[in-house]
C-alpha positions in Angstrom: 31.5 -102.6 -60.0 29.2 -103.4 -63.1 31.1 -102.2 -65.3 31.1 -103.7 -69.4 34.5 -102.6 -71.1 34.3 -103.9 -74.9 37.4 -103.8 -76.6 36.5 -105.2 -80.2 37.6 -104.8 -84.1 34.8 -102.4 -84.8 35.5 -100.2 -81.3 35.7 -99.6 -78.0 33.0 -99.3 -75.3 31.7 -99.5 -72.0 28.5 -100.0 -70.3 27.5 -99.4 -66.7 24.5 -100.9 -65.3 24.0 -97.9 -62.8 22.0 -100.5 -60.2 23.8 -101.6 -56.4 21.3 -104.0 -56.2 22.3 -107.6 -55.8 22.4 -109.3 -59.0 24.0 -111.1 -61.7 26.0 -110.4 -64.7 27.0 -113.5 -67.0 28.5 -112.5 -70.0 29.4 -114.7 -73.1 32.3 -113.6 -75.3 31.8 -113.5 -79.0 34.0 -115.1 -81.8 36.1 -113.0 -83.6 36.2 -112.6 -87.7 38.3 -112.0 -90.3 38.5 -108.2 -89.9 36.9 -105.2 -88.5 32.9 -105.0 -88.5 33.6 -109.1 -88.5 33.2 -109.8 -85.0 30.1 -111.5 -84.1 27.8 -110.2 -81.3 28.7 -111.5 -77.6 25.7 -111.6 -75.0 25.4 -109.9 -71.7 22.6 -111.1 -69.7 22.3 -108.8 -66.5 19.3 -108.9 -63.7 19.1 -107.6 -60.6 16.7 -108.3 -57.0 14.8 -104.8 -57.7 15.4 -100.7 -58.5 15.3 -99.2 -61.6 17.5 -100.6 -64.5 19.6 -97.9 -65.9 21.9 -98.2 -68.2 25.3 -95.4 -69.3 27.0 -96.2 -72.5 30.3 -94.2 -73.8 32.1 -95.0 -77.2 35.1 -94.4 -78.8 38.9 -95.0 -77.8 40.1 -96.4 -74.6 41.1 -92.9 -74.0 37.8 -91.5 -74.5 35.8 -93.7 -73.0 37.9 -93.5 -69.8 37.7 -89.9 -69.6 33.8 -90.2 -70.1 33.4 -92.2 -67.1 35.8 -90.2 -65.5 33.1 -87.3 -66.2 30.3 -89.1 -65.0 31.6 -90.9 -61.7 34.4 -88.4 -60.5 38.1 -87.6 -61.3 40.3 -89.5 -59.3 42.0 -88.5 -56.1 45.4 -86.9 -55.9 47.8 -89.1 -53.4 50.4 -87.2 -51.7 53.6 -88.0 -53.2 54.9 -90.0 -50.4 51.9 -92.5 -50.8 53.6 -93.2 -54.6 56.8 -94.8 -52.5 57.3 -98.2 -51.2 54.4 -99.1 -48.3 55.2 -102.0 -45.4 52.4 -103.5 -44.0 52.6 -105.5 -40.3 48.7 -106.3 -40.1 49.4 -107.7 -36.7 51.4 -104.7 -35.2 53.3 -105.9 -32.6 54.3 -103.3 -30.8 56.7 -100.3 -30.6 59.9 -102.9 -31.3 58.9 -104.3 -34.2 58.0 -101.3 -35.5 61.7 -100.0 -34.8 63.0 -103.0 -35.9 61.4 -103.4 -39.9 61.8 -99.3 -39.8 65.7 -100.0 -38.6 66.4 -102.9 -41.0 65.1 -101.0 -44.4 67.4 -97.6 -43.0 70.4 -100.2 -41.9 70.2 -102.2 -45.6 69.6 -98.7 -47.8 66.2 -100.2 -49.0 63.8 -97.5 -49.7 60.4 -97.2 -47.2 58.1 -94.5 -47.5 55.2 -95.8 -44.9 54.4 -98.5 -42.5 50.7 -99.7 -42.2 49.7 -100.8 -38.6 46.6 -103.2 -38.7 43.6 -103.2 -36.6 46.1 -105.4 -33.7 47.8 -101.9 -32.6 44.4 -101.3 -30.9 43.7 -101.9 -27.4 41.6 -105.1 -28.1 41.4 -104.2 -31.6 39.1 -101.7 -31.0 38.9 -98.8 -34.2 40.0 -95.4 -32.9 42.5 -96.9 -30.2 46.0 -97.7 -29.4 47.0 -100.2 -27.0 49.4 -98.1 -25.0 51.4 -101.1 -23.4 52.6 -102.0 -26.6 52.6 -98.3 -28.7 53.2 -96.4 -25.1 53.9 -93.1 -26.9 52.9 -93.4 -30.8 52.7 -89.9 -31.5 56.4 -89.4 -30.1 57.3 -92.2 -32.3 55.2 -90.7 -35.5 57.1 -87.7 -35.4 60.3 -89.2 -34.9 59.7 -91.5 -38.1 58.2 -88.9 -40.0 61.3 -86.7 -40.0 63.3 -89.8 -41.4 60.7 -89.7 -43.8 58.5 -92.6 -43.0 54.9 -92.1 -42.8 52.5 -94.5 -40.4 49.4 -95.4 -41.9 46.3 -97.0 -39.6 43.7 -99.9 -40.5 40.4 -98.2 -39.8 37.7 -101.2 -39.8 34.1 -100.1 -39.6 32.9 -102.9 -36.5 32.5 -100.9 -33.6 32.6 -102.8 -30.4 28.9 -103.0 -29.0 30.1 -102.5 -25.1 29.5 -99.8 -23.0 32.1 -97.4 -22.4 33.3 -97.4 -25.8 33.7 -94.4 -26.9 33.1 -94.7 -30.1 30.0 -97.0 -29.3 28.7 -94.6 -27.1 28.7 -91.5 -29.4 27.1 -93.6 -32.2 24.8 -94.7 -30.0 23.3 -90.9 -29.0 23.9 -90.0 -32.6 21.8 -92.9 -33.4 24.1 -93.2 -36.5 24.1 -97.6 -36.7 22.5 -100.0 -39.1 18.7 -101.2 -37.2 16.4 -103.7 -38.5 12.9 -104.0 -39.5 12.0 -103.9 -36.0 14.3 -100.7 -35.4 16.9 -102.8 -33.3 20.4 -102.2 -33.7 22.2 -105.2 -35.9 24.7 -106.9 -34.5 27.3 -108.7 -35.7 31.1 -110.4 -34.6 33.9 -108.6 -35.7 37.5 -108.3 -34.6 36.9 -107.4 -31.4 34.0 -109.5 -30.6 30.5 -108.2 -30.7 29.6 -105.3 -32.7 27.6 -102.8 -34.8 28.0 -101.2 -38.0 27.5 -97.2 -38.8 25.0 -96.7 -41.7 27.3 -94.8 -43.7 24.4 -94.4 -46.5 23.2 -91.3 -43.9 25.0 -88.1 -44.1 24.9 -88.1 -40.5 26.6 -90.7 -40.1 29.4 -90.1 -42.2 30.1 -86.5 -40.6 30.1 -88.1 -37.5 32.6 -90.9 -38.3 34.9 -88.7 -40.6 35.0 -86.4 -37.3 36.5 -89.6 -35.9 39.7 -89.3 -37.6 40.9 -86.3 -35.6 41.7 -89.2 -32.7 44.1 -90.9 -35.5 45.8 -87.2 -36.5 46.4 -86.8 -32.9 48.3 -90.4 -32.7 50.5 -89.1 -35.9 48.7 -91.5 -38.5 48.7 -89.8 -42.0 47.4 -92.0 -44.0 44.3 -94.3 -43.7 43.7 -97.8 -44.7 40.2 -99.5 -44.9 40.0 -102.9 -44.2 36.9 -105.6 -43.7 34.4 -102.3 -45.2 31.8 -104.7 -47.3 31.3 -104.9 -44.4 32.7 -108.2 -42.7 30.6 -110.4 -39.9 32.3 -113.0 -39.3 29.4 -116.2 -39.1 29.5 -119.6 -38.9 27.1 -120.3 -41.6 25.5 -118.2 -43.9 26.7 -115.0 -45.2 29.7 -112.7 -43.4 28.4 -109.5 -43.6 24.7 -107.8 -42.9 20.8 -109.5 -43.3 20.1 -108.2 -46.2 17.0 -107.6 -44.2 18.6 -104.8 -42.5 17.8 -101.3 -43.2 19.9 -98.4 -44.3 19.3 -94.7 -45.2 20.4 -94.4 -48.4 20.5 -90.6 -48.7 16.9 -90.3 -47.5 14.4 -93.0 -49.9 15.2 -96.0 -46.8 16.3 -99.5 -48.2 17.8 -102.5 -47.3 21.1 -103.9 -47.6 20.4 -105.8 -50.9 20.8 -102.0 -52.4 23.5 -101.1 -50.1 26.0 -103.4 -49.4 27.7 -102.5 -52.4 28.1 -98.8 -51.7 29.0 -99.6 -48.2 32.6 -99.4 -48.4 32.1 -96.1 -50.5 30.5 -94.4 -48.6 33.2 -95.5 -45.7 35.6 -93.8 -47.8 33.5 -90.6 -48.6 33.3 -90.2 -44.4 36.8 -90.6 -44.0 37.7 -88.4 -47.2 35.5 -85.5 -46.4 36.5 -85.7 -42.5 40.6 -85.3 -43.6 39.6 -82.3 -45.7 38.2 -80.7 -42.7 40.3 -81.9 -40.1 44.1 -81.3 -42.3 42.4 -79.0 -45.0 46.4 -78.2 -46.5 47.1 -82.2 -46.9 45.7 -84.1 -49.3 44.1 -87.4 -47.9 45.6 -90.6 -47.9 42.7 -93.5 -47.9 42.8 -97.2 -49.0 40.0 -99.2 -49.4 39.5 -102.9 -49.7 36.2 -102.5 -51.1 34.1 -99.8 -53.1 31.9 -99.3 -55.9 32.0 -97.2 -59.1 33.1 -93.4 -57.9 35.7 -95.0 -55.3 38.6 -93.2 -56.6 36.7 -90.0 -55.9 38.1 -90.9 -52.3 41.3 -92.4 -52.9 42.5 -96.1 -53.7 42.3 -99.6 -53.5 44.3 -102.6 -52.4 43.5 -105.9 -52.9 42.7 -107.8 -50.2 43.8 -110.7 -49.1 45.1 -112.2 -52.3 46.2 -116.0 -52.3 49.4 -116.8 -52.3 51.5 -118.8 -55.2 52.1 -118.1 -58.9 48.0 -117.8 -59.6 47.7 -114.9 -57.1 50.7 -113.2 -58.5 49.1 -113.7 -62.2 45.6 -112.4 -60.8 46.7 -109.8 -58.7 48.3 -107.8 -62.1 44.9 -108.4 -63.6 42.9 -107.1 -60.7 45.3 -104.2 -61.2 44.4 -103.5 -64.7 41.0 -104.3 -64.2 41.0 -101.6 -61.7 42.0 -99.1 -64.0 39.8 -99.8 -66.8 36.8 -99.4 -64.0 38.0 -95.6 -63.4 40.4 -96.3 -59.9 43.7 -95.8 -61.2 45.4 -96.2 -57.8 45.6 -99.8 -56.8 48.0 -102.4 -55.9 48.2 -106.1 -54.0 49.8 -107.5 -51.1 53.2 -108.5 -53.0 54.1 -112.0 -51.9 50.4 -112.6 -51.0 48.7 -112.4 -47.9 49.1 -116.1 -46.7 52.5 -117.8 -45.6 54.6 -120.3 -47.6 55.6 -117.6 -50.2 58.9 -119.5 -51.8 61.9 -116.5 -52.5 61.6 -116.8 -55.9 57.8 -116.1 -56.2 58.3 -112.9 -53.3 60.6 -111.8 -55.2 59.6 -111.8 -58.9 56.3 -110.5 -56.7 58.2 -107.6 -55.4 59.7 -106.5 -58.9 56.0 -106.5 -60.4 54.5 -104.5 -57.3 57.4 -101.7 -58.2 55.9 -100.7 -61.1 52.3 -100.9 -60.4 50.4 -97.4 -58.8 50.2 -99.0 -54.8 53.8 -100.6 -53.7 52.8 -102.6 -50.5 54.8 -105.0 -49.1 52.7 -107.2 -46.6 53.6 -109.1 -42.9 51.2 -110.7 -40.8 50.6 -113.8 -38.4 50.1 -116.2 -41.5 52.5 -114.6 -44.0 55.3 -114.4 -41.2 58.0 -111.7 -41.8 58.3 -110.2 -45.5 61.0 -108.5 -45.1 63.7 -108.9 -48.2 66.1 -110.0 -45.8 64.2 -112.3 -44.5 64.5 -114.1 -47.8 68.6 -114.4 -48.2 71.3 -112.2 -49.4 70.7 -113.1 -53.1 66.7 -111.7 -52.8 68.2 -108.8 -50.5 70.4 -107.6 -53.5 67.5 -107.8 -55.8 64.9 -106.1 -53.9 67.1 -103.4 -53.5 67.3 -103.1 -57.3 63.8 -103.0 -57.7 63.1 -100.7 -54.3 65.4 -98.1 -55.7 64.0 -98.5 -59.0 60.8 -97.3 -57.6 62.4 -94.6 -55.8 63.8 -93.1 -58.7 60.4 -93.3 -61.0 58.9 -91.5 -58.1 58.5 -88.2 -59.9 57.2 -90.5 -63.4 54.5 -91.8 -60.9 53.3 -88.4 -59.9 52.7 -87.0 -62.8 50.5 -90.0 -63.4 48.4 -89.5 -60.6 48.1 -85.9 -61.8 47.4 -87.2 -65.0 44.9 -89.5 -64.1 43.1 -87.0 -62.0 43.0 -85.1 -65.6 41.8 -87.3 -68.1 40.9 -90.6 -66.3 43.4 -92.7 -67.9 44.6 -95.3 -65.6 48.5 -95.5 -64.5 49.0 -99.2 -65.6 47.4 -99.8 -68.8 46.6 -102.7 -71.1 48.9 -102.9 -74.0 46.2 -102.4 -76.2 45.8 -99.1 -75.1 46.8 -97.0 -77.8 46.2 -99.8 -80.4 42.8 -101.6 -79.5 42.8 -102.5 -82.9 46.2 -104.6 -82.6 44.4 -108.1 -82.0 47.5 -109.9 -81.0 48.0 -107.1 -78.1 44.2 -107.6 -77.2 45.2 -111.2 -76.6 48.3 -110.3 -74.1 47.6 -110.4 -70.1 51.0 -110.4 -68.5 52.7 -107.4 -69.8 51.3 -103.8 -69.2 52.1 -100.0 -69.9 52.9 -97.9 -67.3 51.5 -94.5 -68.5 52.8 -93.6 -72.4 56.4 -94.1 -71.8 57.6 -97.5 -70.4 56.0 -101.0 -70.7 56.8 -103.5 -68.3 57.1 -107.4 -68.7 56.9 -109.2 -65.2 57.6 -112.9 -64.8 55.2 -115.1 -63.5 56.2 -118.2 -63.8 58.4 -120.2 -62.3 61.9 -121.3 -62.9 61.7 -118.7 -65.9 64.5 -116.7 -67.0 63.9 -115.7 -70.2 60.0 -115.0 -71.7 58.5 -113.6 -74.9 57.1 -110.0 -75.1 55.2 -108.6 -77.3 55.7 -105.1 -78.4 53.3 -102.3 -79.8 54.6 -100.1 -82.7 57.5 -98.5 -83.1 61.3 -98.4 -81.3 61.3 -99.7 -77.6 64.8 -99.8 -76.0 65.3 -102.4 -72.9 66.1 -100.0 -70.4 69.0 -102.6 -68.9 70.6 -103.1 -72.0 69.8 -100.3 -74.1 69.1 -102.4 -76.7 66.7 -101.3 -79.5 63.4 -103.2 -80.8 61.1 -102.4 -83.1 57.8 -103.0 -83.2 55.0 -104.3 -83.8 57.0 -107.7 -82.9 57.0 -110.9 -80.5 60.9 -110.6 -78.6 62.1 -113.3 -76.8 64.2 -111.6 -73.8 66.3 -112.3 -70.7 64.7 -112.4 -67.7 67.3 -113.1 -64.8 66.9 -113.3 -61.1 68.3 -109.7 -60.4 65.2 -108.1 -63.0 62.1 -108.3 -65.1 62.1 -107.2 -68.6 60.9 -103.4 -68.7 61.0 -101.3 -72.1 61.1 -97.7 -72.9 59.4 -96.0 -75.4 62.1 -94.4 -78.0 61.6 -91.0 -77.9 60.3 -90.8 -74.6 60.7 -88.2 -71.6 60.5 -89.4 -67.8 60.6 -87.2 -65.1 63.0 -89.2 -62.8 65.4 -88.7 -59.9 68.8 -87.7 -60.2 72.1 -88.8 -58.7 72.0 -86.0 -56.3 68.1 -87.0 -55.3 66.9 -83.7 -57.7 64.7 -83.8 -60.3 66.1 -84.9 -63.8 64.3 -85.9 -67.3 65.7 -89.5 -68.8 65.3 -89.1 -72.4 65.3 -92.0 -75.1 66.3 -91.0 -78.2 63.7 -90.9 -80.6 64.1 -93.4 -84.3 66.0 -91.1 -87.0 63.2 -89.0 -88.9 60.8 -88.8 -85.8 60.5 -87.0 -82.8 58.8 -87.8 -79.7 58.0 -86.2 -76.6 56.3 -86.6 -73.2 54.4 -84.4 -70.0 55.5 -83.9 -66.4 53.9 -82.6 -63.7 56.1 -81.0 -61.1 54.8 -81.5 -57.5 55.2 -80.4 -54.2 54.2 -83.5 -52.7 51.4 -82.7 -50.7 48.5 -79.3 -51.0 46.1 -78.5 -53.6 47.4 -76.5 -55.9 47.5 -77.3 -59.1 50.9 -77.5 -60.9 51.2 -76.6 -64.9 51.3 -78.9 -67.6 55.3 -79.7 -69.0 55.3 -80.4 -72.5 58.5 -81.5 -74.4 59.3 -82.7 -77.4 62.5 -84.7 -78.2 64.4 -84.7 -81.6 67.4 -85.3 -84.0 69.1 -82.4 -85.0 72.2 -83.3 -86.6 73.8 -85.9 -84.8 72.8 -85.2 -81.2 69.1 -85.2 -79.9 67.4 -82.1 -78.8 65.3 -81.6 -75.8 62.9 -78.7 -75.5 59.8 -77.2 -73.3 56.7 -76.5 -75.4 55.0 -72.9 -74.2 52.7 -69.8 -75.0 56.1 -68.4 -76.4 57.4 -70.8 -78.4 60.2 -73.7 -77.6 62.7 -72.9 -74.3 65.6 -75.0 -72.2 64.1 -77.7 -69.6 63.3 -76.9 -66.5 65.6 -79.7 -64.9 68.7 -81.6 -66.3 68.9 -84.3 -69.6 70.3 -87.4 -69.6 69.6 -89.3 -73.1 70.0 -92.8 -73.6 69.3 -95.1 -76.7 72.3 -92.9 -78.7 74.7 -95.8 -79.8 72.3 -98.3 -80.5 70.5 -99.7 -83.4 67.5 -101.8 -83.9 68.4 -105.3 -82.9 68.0 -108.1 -85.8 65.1 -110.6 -85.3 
């Protein structure tokens, strides 16, 4: 995505060069001065193989800006609720055992699992729109049988269709006439997963009705969710480029092109068939689609993941950036492969990889042929104990996550945020890339290093409380905090309301009490977990009154009780000396 966000002493803005073309964008970072309005000038130096050059510019705060772009390229898509839980991945399938067996182990070891994805291997010679029935001999028996212990399947959709007749899905492209042709008006071919194929041109409206009309084969075999993988799209070659000529033509909406202008709307236009299909096909669920690629509007559509992401302590550090980077583009949904997508993945780095993921907007946990199994107990009893920690961690924010999805469907503003967020003035946050905010209330401080069991944070203005010890920090500051095995540093906000979940598994508001003199506050967004209506606004405010805190819901009449139950925490503690 081209996509400029400047975060400098005299302001925030961002610039989108509104062109798909192939191109360049080499930018050069300016020095800072000695205050605001000192900053000198950096460069940005764009060009692009052909189209019209057009330019959008929004100013103002991080906030602002976000919900401008918001308002140009789409609000984000809702998830269902259960797509804000823990995700397992097995790219490779296997078949109906190992299914059982990675659903069995999370059920027998009370670790949290919301989904399992099945890659493009569950299909009879991984062919999209299939099962192979030897190994997955009755799927939608087994769907249903894992949905009512409340764990969701979820099937790679890859856009190479095998060019063989008696396909189906070749077939009825073929007298649709809905794939990618040459100059010459041949079909392109290509070599995908299951040998040779052919691509739909998903820049014709056509094309995309017929594909999202697809997805009623994948309902039928109990798959509610929907992840898109290889959508650049991917030929595999052994020299040149993997993907399309760029010679080859593509409708783009009716003015004809070639894939210079479209490969990098491909993917979103994938996702726009497979969006718009759901909503016709389940019109009461709200889609569920992933996408490995996309351009600027993908979170119209849904979310992305990041690919395959290297693994070691370099793809841990990038895949939090990606994250952020994400958000700051408009797609507030994201996550990566925790652990990586390769093998040799030490415990220590799955692990400190698996307490990250918790807290970021996609939780996917990844197996495959080269990453071998990925489950925590694969790992030792010490990582098993852990994981659990941070899987039921994530179970509990659930409700905190949902209302940020609502929230960012709202306003914009991503989930996991820069800590400069509130503060872009606050140079020495501007300078921090491995700690984030996840939505007003907590911030969280992952470890991404090795052998480390203690690391510095810095904190934004005001009272934060670590939420393992309760201890109290103010800020602005620099804390030096533990960082053992069993956690990562996370802080919360003082003053702050989360919607979380309760004891009892019902809804429940954490509450940190806010410094002596202020008050604080904070929004939830109840849910039903799946449908389109559109649930009210909460708005409480938190503060002393006498020696207790007070919680209250903001409304057209005035102040009233919660909706839910209060727990507040932070009571008994004071600032800590530094």
């Amino acid at each position: 995505m081209p996509v400029q966000l400047v975060v400098a002493d005299a302001g925030t803005h961002l610039v989108f060069h509104d062109s798909t073309w192939d191109g360049t964008v080499a930018l050069r970072e300016g020095a800072e001065g000695a205050g605001s309005g000192h900053d000198r000038p950096g460069r940005s130096v764009l060009r692009m193989d052909g189209g019209p050059l057009r330019c959008w510019v929004t100013v103002g705060t991080p906030a602002r800006v976000l919900l401008a772009w918001a308002s140009l390229t789409g609000a984000p898509a809702l998830p269902p609720a259960w797509a804000l839980g823990h995700h397992h991945a097995l790219w490779d399938s296997g078949d109906e055992q190992d299914l059982r067996r990675v659903v069995a182990g999370h059920q027998e070891r009370d670790l949290p699992l919301d989904a399992v994805h099945l890659g493009i291997g569950h299909g009879t010679a991984r062919q999209v729109f299939t099962v192979d029935e030897e190994r997955f001999p009755k799927l939608p028996v087994l769907a249903e049988e894992l949905r009512r212990e409340g764990v969701r399947l979820v099937s790679a959709v890859e856009p190479a269709v095998r060019a063989a007749p008696g396909n189906l899905v070749y077939d009825g492209g073929g007298r649709g006439d809905v794939f990618v042709r040459d100059a010459a008006g041949t079909v392109v071919r290509g070599v995908g997963r299951p040998g040779d194929v052919v691509f739909p041109d998903f820049t014709h409206a056509r094309a995309r009705e017929w594909w999202g009309g697809l997805y009623e084969e994948r309902l039928g075999q109990g798959f509610t969710g929907f992840w898109h993988d290889l959508d650049e799209p991917t030929s595999f070659a052994a020299f040149g480029e993997s993907t399309l000529p760029r010679s080859a033509r593509h409708a783009l909406e009716g003015r004809g092109g070639d894939h210079r202008e479209a490969h990098n709307v491909y993917a979103l236009c994938m996702a726009r068939a497979g969006y718009e299909g759901l909503r016709a096909l389940a019109p009461d669920e709200r889609p569920f689609v992933l996408s490995r690629s996309g351009w600027a509007g993908l979170q119209r559509y849904g979310g992305a993941w990041s690919g395959a992401t290297a693994t070691g302590w370099p793809g841990l550090r990038a895949s939090l950036a990606r994250v952020l980077g994400l958000g700051l583009c408009g797609v507030p949904f994201s996550g990566p492969d925790a652990g990586g997508s390769e093998g040799g993945s030490s415990p220590e780095l799955y692990l400190r990889w698996l307490q990250l993921a918790a807290y970021l907007p996609l939780f996917r946990t990844h197996a495959g042929p080269r990453a071998g199994h990925r489950e925590p107990w694969e790992f030792g009893t010490e990582v098993l104990e852990h994981a659990r920690v941070a899987l039921v961690e994530r179970r509990r924010l659930l409700p905190y996550f949902v209302t940020l999805a609502h929230l960012a469907r709202r306003t914009g503003a991503p989930c996991a945020r820069p800590l400069w967020w509130s503060t872009p003035e606050d140079r020495m946050l501007r300078d921090c890339e491995d700690a984030f905010l996840l939505g007003d209330c907590l911030l969280v401080a992952p470890v991404l290093e090795a052998g480390a069991d203690r690391r510095a944070v810095r904190l934004p203005r005001g009272r934060w409380y670590d939420v393992a010890t309760g201890r109290a920090y103010e800020g602005p500051a620099q804390v030096l905090v533990d960082a053992p095995s069993a956690r990562i540093p996370v802080f919360a906000r003082a003053g702050a309301v989360i919607p979380v979940l309760g004891a009892d598994g019902g809804p429940e508001l954490e509450v940190w009490a806010p410094a002596r003199g202020r008050t604080g506050g904070g929004l939830v967004v109840p849910d039903a977990g799946d449908g389109w209506v559109e649930p009210e606004i909460e708005r409480y405010v938190s503060r002393w009154e006498g020696r207790r805190v007070v919680v209250e819901r903001e409304g057209e009449d005035g102040l009233s009780e919660p909706s839910c139950p209060v727990r507040v925490r932070g009571l008994a503690e004071r600032p800590a000396q530094m």
